[in-house]
C-alpha positions as a printed Julia matrix, in Angstrom:
252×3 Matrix{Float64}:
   0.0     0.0    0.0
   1.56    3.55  -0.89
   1.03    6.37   1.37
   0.79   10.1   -0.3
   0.68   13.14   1.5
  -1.28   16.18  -0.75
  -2.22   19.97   0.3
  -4.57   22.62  -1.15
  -5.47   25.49   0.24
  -4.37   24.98   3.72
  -5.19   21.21   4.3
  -3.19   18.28   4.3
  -4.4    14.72   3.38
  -4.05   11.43   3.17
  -4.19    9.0    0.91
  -3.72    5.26   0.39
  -2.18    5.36  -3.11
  -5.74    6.14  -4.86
  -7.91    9.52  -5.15
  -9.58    8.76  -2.18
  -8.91   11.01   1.14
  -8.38    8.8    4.24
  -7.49   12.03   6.12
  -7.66   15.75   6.63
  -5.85   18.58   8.94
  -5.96   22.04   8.32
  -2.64   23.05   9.02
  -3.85   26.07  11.26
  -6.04   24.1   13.06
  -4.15   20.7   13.5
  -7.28   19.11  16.74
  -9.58   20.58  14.43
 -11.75   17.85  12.76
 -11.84   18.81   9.05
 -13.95   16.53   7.07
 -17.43   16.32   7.65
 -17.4    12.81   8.63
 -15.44   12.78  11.22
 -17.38   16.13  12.9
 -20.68   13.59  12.87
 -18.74   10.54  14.13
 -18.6    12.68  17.39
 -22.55   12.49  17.93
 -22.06   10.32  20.74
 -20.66   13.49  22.82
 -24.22   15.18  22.79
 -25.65   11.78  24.4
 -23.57   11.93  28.13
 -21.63   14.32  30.23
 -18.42   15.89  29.33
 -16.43   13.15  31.78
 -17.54   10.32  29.21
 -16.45    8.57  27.62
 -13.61    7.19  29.99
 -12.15    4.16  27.44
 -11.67    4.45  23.3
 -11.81    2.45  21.01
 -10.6     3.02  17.44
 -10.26    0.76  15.13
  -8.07    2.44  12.08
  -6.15    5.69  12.72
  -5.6     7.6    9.46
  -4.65   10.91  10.13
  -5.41   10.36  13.81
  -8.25   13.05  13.57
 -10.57   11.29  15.85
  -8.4    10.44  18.2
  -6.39   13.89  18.53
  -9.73   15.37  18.96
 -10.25   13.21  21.6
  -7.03   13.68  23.23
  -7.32   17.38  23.46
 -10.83   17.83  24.15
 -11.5    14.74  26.67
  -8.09   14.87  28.82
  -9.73   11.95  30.79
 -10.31    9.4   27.9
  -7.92    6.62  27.74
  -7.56    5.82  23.89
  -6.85    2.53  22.51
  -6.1     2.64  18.51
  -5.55    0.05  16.54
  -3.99    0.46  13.04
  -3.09   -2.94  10.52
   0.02   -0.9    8.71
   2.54    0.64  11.01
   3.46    3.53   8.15
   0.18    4.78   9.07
   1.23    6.0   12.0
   4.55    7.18  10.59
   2.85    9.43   9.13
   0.18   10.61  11.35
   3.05   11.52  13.55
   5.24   12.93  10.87
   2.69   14.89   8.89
  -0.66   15.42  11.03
   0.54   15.67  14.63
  -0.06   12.68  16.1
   0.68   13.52  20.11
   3.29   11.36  21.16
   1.75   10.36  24.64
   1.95    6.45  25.97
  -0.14    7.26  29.03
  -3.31    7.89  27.13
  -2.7     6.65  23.62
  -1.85    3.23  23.61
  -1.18    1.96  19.55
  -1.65   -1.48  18.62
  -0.74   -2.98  15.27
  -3.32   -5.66  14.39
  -6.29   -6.47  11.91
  -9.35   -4.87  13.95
 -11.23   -7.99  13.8
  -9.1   -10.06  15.03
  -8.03   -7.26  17.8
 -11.71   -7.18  18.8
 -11.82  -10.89  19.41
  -9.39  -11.44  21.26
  -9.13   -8.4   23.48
 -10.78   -9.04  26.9
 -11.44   -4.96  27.43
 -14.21   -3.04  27.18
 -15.23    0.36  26.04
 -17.55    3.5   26.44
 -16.63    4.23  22.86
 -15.78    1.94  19.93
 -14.79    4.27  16.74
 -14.84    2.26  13.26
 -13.52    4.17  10.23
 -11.11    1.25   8.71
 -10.67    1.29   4.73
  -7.72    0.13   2.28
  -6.8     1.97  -0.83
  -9.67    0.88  -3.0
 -11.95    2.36   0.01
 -12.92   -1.42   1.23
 -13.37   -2.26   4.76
 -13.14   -5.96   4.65
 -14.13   -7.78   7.88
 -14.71   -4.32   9.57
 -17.95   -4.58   7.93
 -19.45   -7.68   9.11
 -22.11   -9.09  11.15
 -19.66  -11.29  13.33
 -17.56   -8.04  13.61
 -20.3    -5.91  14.54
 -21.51   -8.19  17.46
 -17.9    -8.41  18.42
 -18.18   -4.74  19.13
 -21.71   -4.66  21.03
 -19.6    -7.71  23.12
 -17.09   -5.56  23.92
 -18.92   -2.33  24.87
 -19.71   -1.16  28.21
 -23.93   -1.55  29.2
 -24.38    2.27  28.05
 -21.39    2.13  25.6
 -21.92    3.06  21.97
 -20.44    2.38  18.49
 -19.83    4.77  16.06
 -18.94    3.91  12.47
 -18.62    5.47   9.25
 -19.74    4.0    6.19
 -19.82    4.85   2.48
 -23.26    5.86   1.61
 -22.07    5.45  -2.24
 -21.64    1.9   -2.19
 -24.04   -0.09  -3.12
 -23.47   -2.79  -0.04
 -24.31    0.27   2.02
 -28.03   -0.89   2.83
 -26.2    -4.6    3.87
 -23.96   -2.81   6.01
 -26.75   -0.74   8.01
 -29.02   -4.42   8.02
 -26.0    -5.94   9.57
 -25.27   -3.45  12.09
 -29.38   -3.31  13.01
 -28.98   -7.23  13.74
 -26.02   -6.86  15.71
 -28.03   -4.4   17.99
 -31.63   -5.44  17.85
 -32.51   -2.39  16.07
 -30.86    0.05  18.47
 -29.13    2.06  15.44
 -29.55    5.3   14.76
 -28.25    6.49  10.78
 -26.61   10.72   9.99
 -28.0    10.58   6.34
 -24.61   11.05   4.19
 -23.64   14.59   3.21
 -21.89   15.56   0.19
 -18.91   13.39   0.88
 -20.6    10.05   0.33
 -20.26    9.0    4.16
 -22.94    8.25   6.78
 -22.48    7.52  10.06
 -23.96    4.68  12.12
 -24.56    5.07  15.99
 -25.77    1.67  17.5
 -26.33    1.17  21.58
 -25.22   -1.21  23.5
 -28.2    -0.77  26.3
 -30.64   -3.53  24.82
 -33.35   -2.24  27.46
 -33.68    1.21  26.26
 -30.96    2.87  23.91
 -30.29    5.75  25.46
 -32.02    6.52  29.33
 -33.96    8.68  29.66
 -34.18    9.18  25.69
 -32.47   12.82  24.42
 -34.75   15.36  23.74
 -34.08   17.82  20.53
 -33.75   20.61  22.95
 -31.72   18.81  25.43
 -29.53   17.83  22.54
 -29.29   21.58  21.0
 -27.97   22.76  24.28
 -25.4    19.95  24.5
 -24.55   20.56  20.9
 -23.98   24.18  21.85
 -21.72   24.0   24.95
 -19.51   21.23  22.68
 -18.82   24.43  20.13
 -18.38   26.54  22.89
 -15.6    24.2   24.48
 -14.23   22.75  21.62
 -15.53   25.17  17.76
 -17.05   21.89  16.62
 -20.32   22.78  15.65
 -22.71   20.08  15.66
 -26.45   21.57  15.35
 -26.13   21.44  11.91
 -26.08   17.77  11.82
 -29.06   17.8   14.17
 -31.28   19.4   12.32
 -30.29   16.82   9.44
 -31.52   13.97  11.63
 -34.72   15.98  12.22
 -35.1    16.23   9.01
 -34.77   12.75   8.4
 -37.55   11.31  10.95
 -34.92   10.85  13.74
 -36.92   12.6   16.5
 -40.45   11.64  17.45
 -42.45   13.8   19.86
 -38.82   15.68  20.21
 -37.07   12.66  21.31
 -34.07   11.21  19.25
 -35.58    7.63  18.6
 -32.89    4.68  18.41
């Protein structure tokens, strides 16, 4: 696999030897989270306090936007990453500043399926945005994988993954994610970049308790961009929109 490094007007990418981007920084604004994407793959934040979550999962690193974002804006997050090619992270460090911190950033060099079976830990968070260069994400996208992850997650944890709306597996890849989870998935409709993200619960008994109210989750979406300039009311009134919210409550 070759690893390119391009910029235009002020952001760097990544790419995987083909045309498509695998990773973004602005250069001004390195903890920034550039691409779309990755700004919606941080719904989870709007659902529980500002101490959650506690323990990371992320399973493929890229530019190491997700979890830099993390690192800088949840300083009590222990992140586990877990990356199959170790030039990845070459040049996450070398080109997108990667922090350099053991304590909370531990880096594993596996296949994230088979890290997810045989790991015994489990998470508040598990992060899935894991393609090669032809933008496939292999076993990443199973059903086996997918319970793997609701296995692994702690009872009010929640999985976050991003998926390529453009493919046309995409509908098999939301079915298998609704079977892992009984139905407890909730889908961003994909934006101009071809990606939608999925947001499954692990709590079987009622997604998320008491369920969020559009209000409720307008306020927490406000206080994030006040902490952090990531500005995520846009995306919410996407999923309202899109039949999310029923009598004002985000329905999972």
């Amino acid at each position: 696999m070759n690893i390119n490094i391009s910029e235009e007007a002020g952001v760097r990418y990544l790419h995987f030897g083909s045309g498509w981007v695998q990773g973004a920084m602005r250069i001004a604004r390195p903890f920034a989270l550039e691409l779309d994407y990755t700004k919606e793959m941080m719904l989870p934040l709007l659902l529980h306090p500002d101490d959650w979550p506690q323990r990371v999962l992320l399973v493929g690193l890229g530019a190491g936007s997700l979890c830099k974002f993390l690192w800088r804006y949840r300083p009590e997050a222990r992140l586990t990453v877990v990356e199959i090619e170790p030039r990845v992270e070459a040049a996450a460090r070398q080109f997108f500043k990667l922090p350099d911190d053991p304590r909370r950033i531990r880096l594993h060099f596996a296949d994230g399926a088979d890290f997810m079976i045989q790991s015994k830990q489990r998470y508040d968070l598990i992060l899935v945005d894991g393609f090669d260069s032809n933008a496939r994400a292999g076993r990443l996208d199973s059903l086996p994988f997918y319970l793997d992850c609701k296995a692994h997650l702690a009872d009010d944890g929640l999985l976050c993954a991003n998926l390529l709306a453009r493919r046309k597996n995409f509908s098999h890849s939301i079915k298998q994610i609704e079977a892992a989870f009984d139905d407890h998935v909730i889908v961003v409709p994909s934006r101009d970049e071809g990606n939608a993200i999925a947001v499954a619960s692990a709590n079987q008994s009622n997604a998320v308790s008491p369920a969020p109210i559009f209000t409720e989750l307008q306020a927490a979406a406000q206080h994030l961009r006040q902490a952090t300039h990531l500005n995520l009311l846009p995306m919410l009134a996407n999923l309202a929109a899109s039949g999310h919210f029923k009598d004002g409550m985000l329905q999972f």
